[in-house]
Every structure is written in structure tokens, then in C-alpha cells.
C-alpha positions as CSV (number, residue, x, y, z in Angstrom):
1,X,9.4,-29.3,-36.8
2,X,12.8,-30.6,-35.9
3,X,15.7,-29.5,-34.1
4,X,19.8,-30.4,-34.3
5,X,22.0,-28.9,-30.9
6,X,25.9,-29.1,-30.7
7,X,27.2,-28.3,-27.8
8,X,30.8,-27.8,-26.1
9,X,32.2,-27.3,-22.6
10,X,35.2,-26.5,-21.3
11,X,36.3,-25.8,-18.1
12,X,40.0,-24.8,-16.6
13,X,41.1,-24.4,-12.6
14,X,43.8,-21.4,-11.9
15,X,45.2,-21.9,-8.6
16,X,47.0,-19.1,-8.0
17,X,49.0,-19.4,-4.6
18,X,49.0,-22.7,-2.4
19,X,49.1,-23.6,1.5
20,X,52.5,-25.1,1.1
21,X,53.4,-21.1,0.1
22,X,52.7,-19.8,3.6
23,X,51.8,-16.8,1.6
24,X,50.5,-14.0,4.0
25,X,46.5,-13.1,3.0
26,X,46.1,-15.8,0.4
27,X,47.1,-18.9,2.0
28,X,45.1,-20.7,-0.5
29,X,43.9,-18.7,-3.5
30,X,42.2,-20.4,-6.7
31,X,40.3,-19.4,-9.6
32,X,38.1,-21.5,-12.1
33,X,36.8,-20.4,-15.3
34,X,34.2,-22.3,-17.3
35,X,32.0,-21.7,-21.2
36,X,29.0,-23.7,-22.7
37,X,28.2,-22.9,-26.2
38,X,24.8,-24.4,-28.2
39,X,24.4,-24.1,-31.9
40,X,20.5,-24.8,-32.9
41,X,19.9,-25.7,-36.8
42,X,16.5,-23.4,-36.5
43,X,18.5,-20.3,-36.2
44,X,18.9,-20.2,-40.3
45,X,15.5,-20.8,-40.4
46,X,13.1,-17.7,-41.2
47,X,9.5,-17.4,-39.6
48,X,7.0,-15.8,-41.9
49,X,4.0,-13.7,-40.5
50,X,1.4,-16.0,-39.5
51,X,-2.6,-14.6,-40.5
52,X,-4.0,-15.9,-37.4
53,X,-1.2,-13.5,-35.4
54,X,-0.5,-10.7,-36.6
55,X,1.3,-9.5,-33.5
56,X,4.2,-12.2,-34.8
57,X,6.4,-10.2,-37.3
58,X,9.0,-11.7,-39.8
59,X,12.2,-12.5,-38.4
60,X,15.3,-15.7,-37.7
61,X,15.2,-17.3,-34.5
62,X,18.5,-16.9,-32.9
63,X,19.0,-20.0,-30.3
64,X,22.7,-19.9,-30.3
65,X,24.6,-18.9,-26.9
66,X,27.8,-18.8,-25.0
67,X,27.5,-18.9,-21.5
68,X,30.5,-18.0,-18.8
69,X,31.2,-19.2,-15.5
70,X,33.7,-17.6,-13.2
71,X,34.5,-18.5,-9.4
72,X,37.2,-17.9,-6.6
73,X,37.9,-19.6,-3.9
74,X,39.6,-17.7,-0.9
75,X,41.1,-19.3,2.2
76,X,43.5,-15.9,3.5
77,X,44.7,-17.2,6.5
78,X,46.2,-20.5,7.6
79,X,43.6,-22.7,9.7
80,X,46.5,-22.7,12.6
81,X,45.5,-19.4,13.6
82,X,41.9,-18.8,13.8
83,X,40.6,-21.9,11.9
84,X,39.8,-22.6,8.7
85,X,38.4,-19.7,7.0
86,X,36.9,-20.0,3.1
87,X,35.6,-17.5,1.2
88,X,33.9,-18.0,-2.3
89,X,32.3,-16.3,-5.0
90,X,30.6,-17.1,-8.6
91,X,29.1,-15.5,-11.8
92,X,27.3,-17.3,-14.4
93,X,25.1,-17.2,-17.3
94,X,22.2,-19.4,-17.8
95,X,20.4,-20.0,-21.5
96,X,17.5,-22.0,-22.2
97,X,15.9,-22.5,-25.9
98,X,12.1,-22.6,-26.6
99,X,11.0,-26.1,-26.1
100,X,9.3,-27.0,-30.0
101,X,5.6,-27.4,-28.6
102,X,6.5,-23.7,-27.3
103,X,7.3,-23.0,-30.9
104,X,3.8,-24.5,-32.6
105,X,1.5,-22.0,-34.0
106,X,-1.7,-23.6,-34.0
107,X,-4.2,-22.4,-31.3
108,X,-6.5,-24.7,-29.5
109,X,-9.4,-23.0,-27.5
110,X,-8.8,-22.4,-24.2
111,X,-10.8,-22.0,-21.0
112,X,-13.0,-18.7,-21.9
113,X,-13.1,-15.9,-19.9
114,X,-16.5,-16.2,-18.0
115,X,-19.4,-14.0,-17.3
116,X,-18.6,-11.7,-14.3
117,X,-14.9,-12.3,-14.3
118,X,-14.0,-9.7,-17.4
119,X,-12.7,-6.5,-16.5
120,X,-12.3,-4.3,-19.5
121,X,-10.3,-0.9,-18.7
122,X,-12.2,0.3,-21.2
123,X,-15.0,-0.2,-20.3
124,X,-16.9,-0.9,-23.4
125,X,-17.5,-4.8,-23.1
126,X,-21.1,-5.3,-21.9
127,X,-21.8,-6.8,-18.5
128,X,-22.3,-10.5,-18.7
129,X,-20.4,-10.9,-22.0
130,X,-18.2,-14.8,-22.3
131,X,-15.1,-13.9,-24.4
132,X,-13.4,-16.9,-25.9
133,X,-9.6,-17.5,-25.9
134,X,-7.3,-19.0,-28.2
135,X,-4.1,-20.4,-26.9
136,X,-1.5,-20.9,-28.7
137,X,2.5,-21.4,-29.4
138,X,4.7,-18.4,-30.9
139,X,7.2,-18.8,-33.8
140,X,9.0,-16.3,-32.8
141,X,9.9,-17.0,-28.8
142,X,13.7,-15.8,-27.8
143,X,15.6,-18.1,-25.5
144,X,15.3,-17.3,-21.9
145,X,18.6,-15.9,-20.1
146,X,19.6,-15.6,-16.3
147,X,22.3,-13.9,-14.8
148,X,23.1,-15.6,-11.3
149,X,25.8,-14.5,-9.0
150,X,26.8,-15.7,-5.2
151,X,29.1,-15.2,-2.8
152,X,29.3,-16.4,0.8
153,X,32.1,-18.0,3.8
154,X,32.5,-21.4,5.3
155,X,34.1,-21.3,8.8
156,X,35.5,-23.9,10.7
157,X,37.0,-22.0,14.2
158,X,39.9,-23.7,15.7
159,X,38.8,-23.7,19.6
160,X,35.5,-25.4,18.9
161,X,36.8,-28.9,17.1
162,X,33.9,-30.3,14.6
163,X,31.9,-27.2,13.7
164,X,31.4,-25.9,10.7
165,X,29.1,-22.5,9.9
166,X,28.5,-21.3,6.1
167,X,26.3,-19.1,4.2
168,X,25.8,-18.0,0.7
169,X,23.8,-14.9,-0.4
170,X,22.9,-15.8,-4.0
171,X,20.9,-13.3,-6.2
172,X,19.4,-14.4,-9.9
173,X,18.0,-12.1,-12.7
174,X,15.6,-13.6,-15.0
175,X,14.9,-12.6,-18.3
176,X,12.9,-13.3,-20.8
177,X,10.6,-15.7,-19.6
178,X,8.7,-17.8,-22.1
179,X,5.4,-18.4,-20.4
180,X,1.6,-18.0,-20.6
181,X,0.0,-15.8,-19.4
182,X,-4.0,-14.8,-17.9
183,X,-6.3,-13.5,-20.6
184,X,-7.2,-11.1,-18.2
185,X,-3.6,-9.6,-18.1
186,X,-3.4,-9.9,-21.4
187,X,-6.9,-7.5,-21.4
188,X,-5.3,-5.2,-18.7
189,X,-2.0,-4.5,-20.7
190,X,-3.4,-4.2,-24.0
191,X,-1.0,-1.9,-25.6
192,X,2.0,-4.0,-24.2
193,X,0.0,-6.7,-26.7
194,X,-1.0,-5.6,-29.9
195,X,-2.8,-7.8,-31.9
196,X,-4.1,-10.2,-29.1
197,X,-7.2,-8.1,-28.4
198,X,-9.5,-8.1,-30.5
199,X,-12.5,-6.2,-30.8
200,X,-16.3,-5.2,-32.6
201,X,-14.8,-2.5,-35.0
202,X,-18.1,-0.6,-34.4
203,X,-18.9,-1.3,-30.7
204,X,-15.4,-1.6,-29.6
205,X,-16.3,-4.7,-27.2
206,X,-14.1,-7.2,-26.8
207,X,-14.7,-11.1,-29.1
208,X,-11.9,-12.5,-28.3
209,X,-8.5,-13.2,-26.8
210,X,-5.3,-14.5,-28.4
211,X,-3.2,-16.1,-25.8
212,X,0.1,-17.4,-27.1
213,X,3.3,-18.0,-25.2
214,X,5.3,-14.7,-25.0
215,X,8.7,-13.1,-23.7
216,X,7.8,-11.7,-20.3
217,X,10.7,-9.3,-19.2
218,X,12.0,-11.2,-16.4
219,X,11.7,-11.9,-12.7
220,X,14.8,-11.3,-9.4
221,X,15.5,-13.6,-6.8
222,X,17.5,-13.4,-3.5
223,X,17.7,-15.6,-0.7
224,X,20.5,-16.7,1.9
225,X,21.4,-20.0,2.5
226,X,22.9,-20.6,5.7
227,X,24.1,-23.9,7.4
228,X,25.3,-25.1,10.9
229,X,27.4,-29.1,11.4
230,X,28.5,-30.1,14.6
231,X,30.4,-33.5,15.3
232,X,30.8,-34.9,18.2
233,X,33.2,-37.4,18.6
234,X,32.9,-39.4,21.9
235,X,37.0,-40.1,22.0
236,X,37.7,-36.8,23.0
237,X,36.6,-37.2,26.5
238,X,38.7,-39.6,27.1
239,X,36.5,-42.8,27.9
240,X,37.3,-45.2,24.3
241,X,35.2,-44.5,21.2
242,X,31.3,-45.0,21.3
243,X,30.4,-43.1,18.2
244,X,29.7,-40.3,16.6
245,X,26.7,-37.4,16.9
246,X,26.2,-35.3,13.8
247,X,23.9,-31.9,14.2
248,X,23.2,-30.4,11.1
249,X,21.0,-27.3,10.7
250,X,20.4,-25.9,7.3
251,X,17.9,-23.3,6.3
252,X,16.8,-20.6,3.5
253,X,15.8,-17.1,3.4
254,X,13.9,-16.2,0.3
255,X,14.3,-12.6,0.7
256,X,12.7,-11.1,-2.6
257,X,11.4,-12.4,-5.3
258,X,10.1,-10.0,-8.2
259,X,7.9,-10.7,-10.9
260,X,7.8,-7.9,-13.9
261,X,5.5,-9.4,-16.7
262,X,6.2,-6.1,-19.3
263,X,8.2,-3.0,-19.7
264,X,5.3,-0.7,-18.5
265,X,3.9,-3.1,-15.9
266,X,5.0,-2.8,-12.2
267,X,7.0,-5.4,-10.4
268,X,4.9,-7.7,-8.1
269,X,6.2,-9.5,-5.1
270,X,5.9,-12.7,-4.3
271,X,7.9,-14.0,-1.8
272,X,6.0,-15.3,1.2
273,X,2.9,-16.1,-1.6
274,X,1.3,-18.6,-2.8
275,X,1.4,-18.1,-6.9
276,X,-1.5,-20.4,-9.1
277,X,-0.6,-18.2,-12.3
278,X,0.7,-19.6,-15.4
279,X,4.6,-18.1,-15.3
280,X,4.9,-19.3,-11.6
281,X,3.2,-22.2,-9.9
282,X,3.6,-22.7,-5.9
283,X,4.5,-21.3,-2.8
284,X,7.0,-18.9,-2.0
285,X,7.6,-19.1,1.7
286,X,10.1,-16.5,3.2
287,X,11.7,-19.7,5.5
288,X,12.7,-23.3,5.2
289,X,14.7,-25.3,7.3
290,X,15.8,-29.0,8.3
291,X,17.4,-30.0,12.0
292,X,19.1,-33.5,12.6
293,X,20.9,-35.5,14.6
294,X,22.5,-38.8,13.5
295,X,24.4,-41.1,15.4
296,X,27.2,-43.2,14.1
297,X,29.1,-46.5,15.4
298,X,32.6,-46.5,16.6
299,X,35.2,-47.7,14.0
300,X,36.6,-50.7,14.1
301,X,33.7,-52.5,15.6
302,X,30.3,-54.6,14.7
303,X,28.7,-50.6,14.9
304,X,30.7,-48.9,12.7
305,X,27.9,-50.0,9.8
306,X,25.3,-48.7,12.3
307,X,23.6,-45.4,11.4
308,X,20.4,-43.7,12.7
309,X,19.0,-40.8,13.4
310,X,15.8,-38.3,13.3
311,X,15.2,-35.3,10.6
312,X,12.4,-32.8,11.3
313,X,11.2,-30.4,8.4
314,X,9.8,-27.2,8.8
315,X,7.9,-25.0,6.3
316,X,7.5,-21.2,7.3
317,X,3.8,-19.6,6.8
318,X,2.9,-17.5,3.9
319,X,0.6,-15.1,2.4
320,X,-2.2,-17.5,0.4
321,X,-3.5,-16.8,-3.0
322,X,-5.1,-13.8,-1.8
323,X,-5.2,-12.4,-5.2
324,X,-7.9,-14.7,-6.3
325,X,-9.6,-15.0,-3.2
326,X,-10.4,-11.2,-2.7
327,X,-10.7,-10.6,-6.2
328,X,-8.1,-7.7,-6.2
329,X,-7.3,-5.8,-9.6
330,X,-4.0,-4.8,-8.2
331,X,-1.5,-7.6,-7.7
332,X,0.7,-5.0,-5.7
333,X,-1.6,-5.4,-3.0
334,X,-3.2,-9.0,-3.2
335,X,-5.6,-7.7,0.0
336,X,-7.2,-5.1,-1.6
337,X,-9.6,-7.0,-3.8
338,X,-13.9,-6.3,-3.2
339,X,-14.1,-9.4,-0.9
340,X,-10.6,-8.4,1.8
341,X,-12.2,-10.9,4.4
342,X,-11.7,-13.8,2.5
343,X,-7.8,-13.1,2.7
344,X,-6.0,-15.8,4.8
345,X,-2.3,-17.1,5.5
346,X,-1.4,-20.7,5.3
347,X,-0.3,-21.9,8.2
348,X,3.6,-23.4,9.0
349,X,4.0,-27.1,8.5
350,X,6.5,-29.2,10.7
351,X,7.7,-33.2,10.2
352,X,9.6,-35.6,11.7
353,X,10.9,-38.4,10.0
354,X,13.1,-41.3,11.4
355,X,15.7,-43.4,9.8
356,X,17.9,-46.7,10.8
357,X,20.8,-48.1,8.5
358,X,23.1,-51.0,8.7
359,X,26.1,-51.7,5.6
360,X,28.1,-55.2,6.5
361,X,31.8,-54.6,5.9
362,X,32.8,-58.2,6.7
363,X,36.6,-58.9,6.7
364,X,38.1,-60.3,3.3
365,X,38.7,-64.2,3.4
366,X,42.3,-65.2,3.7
367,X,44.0,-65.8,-0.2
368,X,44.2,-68.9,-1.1
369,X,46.2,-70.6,-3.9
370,X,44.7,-71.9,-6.8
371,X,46.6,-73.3,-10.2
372,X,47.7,-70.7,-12.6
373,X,51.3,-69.0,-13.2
374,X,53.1,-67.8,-10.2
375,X,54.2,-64.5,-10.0
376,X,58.0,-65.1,-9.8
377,X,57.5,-67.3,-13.1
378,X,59.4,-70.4,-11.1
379,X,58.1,-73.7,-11.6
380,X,60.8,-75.6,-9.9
381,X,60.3,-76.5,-5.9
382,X,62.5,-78.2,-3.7
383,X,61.6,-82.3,-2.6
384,X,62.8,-83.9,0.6
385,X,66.0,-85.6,-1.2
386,X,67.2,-81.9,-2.1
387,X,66.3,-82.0,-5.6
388,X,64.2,-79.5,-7.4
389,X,61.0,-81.2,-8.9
390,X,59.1,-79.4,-12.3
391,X,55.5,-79.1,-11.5
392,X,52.4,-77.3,-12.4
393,X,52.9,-73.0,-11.5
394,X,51.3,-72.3,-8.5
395,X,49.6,-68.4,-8.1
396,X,48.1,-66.6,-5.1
397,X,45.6,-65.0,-7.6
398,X,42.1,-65.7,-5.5
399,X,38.9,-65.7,-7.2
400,X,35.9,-63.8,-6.2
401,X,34.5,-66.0,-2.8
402,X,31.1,-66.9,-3.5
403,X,28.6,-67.7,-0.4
404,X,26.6,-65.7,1.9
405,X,29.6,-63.2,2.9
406,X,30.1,-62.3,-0.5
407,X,26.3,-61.3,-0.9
408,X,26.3,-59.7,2.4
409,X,29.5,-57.8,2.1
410,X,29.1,-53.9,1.3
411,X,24.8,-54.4,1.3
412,X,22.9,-51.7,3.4
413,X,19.7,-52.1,4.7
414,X,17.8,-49.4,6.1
415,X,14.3,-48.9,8.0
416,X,12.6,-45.3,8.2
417,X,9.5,-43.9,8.5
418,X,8.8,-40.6,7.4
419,X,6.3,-37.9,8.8
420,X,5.9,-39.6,12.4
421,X,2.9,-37.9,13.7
422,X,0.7,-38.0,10.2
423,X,0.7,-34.5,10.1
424,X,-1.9,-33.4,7.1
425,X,-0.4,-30.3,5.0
426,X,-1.9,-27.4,5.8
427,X,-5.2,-25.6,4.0
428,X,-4.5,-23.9,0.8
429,X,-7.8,-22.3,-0.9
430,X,-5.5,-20.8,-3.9
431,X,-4.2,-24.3,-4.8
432,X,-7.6,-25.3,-7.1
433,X,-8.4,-29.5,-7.5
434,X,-6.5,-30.2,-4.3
435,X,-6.4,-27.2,-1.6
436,X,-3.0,-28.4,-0.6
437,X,0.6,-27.5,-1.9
438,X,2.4,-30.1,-3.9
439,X,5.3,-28.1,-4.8
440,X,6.4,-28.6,-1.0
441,X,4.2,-30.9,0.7
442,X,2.5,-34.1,0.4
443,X,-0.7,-36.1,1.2
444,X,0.6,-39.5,1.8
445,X,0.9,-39.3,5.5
446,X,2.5,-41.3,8.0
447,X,4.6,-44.0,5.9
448,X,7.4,-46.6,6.4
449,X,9.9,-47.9,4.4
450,X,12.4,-50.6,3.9
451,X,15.2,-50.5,1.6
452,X,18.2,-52.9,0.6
453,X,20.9,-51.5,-1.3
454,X,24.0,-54.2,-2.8
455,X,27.5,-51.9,-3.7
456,X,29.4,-54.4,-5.9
């Protein structure tokens, strides 16, 4: 298989009214309107039926796509009054094309359903009974899509000098999904499968599962992102400049997030979850957040490289895997399952790393002359009898100092160490192999680091 992609962009910025205006109720007023189109060679291409899947009928592949962006930007007042007040909004469309190993369709044999996990609705699969299961690509897999949209302020009031507050409700609708999914969903929601099923045509038990990559219908996200900077600047009490404090608090919300695998199939939630299925991997907490404080040196002095300061990470609890771990048929309620005792939360999970920083900004040598053409073009200077004397152009070009400065100059060298108290993540029975989250948290521990950085 092989694959060609064009692509274009283009992007234009509207401003509609400007601050020099003094327009009442759109002191500043903007608009920007953006496209992205991809043309894919395999959508000339036809896909026959394939014997091994019959559920794949013949059809073209249509990858191409044109995708919209639209945003405002909304300052109404001027700052003079109440502060500076922003508001801003966006839509957009998202595309993404089957990846070709998505598009393969050879089956390999998969991990088979085992004795004592297969639930047939029907009921006509005897007890005990291991059902194999192909896995495989699909020919036929349409592009996913997503429809995103935000909106949100950013406030700056006037009688509290250096704060800033902003938050951004955003909301995404998936659709589409290209993804695996369990055999035993595939079991459950036969009819929304045909074809993948199949079974004795004269016991009606179940021999085996086909288990290619399909079109799920699509998933919904919301969350709020909000955010808190303060900036403390020591001059304004009055005393000289010592530096500069910086708070920052920022945080997320995820408020909903909804999974819908087929038409007839319910929506699940699984925000504040962890997820080990095949579409979506990791957890879903409802809250995350950072707090910080860094310090930085007064201008204009020896400090003014200086930079430190401390970061701690949180990590809200959440519901575990509780759909595996009770065994529940209904992933509405993950509790429900034969075995409810075995349900647990995963406990919160709180860090605090450290970090020091030094850039050199050393003063630039004084020029110095060197031979070459001057810049006036003159190559006649005056001699202590009053005549003018022809010699060689003299130029204040400089060439770039060498030496110890000039390696030193704009080079930042930082010191942290990250996790201070060598907190272990927390517990997490769903997460198979490992028992600990690696989509948000990490075994390494209690680490330090050093790093140089040169800015030439």
C-alpha cells in the first residue's frame, strides 16, 4: 500500500475596530478565519469485498477534507476603566485519515476469549467453551472528524496591578472513531456487527470472533480550564527593586466525557475513570491542577539572570477500573458487576518539584577598529604638518570576541529536582503489567537534574 497527501492552509486576520478608535463596546474587536484541505491519492482507489470479511462491502475510500477555523477576539471596554477585559471564542473542524496499518486486511490471531469470561446473550455457547479471535485491519475505515468549539474571558482588573484571571469552557464532539474494540462487545452488540460473529450453523454456538478496526460513532468532551497570575513587583513599595514573585495557579475540570461505541448502544461515562479498553487508554480524573511561585532578580543587576522557584502537582482521585474488577455487564454502572466489593477509587497524587536557573548577560566589549573600508569611504587623515596622508581605510566593523565571555554570554544553567518527597504513584489494579498510571504519573521517583543551555 502507499499513500500521496497535498495539503494547503491559509489563514486571514479581520480586525474590525481598533483601541486608537475609542469605539464605545468594541474597543478592540478582531476576527480570524482559517481552512486546511488534504487530497489523499487512495480516494480513486476502489476496495473489493474481501472473503475473509464479509461485513466489508464494495465501495472508494474518501480521505479528502476541508476543515474551517473561525475565532473573535473581544476587548469591549478600554482597560482605563475597569481593566483590561478579553473575551474570545473559536470553532473548528478536525480530520484525521486512517493510518495504512489501519487499512491492512490481514488478520493475525488475537488473544482468545477465555473459558469463563464469554457471555453470550444468547445463550447458546456452552459453559467452558475458548472462542478464538482474529484481529484485523478494515479496507474500508472513514476518516475520523471532531467538532471543537470554546469560548472563555481573560481579566486583568485595574485596582489590583499584576493579576490576571482566565477561563475557557471548551466542548469537543468526536466522531467516527477508528479503534478496536473487546471481542466481548463485539459479542454483546452482535446486530450492530454483522458478519463478525460467527457461529455452528446447527448448534448456533459461537467459533469465532472477527475483530477488525471499525467506525465507532463518536465520543463528547467538556471541561473548563481556568487560570490565576499574580506579579508582585517589590518597586512598588517604595524601598528600590529586589525582584519579582510570580503566582500562577492553573487547573482543569473535566466535566463529561461520553463514550457511544454504536448507534443502538448507550453512552458511557467516563470522566473521573480509569479506561484499560482499546478506544481509550488511561485515567480520566475530574481535577488537575499546578501551584507556583517563582522568584526573579531585579533588573539591571548581577540577579536579573537569577530565577528559582517551587511547582507542586496535584492529581484529583477517580473511580478505578471498576468495570473489570467487579466484573459488571453494564458499563453504565461499573459497580454493579457479581464481585461490587472489589470496587475501589485511586487515591489523589501530590508533587513538588524545585527548580534554580542562572542565564549570563555580560555587557558587550567596547568596538574596536580593525582594517577594512571605513564607513564614510575616506582614506585621507590629517598629519601633524597639516597635510592629509593616504593610508590604509580604517572600519569600526568588530569581529565576534572570542574568550570565556563570549561562551558564557546568553548560556543558562539550571539545577532542579523534581518530586521532592519520592512520593510513589498511587495503586491502580485496572492498569494490567504495572498497577500504576503512565498516562499521568511516573515511577522514577525522587530525581535531580542539571542542565546547560548556549543561545547563540
Amino acid at each position: 500500500m502507499n499513500r500521496d497527501v497535498w495539503a494547503t492552509y491559509q489563514e486571514v486576520r479581520i480586525p474590525v475596530t481598533s483601541p486608537l478608535w475609542n469605539f464605545p463596546g468594541a474597543y478592540s474587536l478582531e476576527f480570524d478565519i482559517a481552512e486546511r484541505e488534504e487530497w489523499y491519492s487512495q480516494n480513486t482507489s476502489a476496495v473489493l469485498p474481501i472473503a475473509g470479511q464479509p461485513f466489508v462491502p464494495a465501495q472508494h475510500s474518501q480521505y479528502n477534507a476541508q476543515k474551517p477555523k473561525f475565532s473573535v477576539r473581544w476587548q469591549p471596554l478600554d482597560p482605563k476603566w475597569i481593566g483590561a477585559l478579553t473575551l474570545r471564542g473559536s470553532y473548528s473542524e478536525a480530520f484525521h485519515a486512517p493510518t495504512l496499518p489501519d487499512l491492512r486486511p490481514a488478520g493475525t490471531q488475537g488473544a482468545p476469549i477465555l473459558p469463563g469470561d464469554l457471555r453470550d446473550p444468547k445463550g447458546l455457547t456452552p459453559p467452558g467453551t475458548s472462542v478464538p479471535v482474529v484481529v484485523s485491519g478494515n479496507p474500508n475505515l472513514k476518516p475520523e472528524v471532531a467538532y471543537e468549539w470554546t469560548y472563555g474571558a481573560v481579566y486583568s482588573p485595574k485596582w489590583i496591578k499584576g493579576l490576571t484571571l482566565s477561563g475557557d469552557f471548551w466542548h469537543i464532539d468526536l466522531r467516527s472513531i477508528a479503534s478496536l474494540v473487546d471481542a466481548q462487545f463485539i459479542i454483546d452488540f452482535e446486530n450492530s456487527f454483522p458478519g463478525l460473529v460467527v457461529r455452528n450453523p446447527t448448534t448456533g454456538a459461537i467459533t469465532e470472533v472477527t475483530n477488525p478496526s471499525l467506525n465507532l460513532t463518536g465520543a463528547i468532551v467538556e471541561s473548563v480550564d481556568y487560570e490565576a497570575i499574580y506579579i508582585l513587583d517589590s518597586s512598588i513599595f517604595g524601598h528600590g527593586d529586589v525582584g519579582r514573585l510570580t503566582f500562577t495557579l492553573n487547573a482543569t475540570y473535566l466535566s463529561r466525557f461520553e463514550f457511544q461505541a454504536t448507534p443502538v448502544s448507550k453512552r458511557i461515562g467516563l470522566s473521573g475513570e480509569f479506561v484499560s479498553g482499546p478506544t481509550f487508554t488511561g485515567s480520566l480524573p475530574h481535577n488537575r491542577a499546578y501551584a507556583s511561585v517563582f522568584y526573579d532578580g531585579p533588573a539591571g543587576t548581577w540577579l536579573a539572570g537569577f530565577d528559582t522557584g517551587a511547582t507542586v502537582h496535584f492529581t484529583g482521585q477517580y473511580e478505578d477500573d471498576n468495570i473489570l474488577l467487579t466484573g459488571s455487564p453494564q458499563p453504565q454502572m461499573p459497580r454493579s458487576g457479581p464481585k461490587p466489593w472489589r470496587a475501589r477509587k485511586v487515591s489523589a497524587w501530590t508533587t513538588l518539584d524545585l527548580m534554580a536557573s542562572y542565564t549570563f548577560n555580560l555587557p558587550a566589549p567596547a568596538a574596536a577598529e580593525v582594517p577594512g573600508l571605513a564607513k564614510d569611504g575616506g582614506k585621507n587623515v590629517k598629519i601633524r604638518d597639516g597635510n592629509e596622508k593616504n593610508v590604509m581605510p580604517v572600519s569600526t566593523a568588530e569581529y565576534n570576541p572570542c574568550g570565556w565571555r563570549a561562551w558564557l554570554n546568553n548560556t543558562t544553567i539550571s539545577l532542579g529536582l523534581q518530586n521532592v518527597f519520592d512520593f510513589d504513584p498511587p495503586f491502580v489494579a485496572g492498569a494490567l503489567g504495572n498497577n500504576y498510571d503512565n498516562s499521568l504519573a511516573s515511577i522514577k521517583g525522587r530525581f535531580w537534574y542539571v542542565q546547560l543551555k548556549m543561545r547563540f
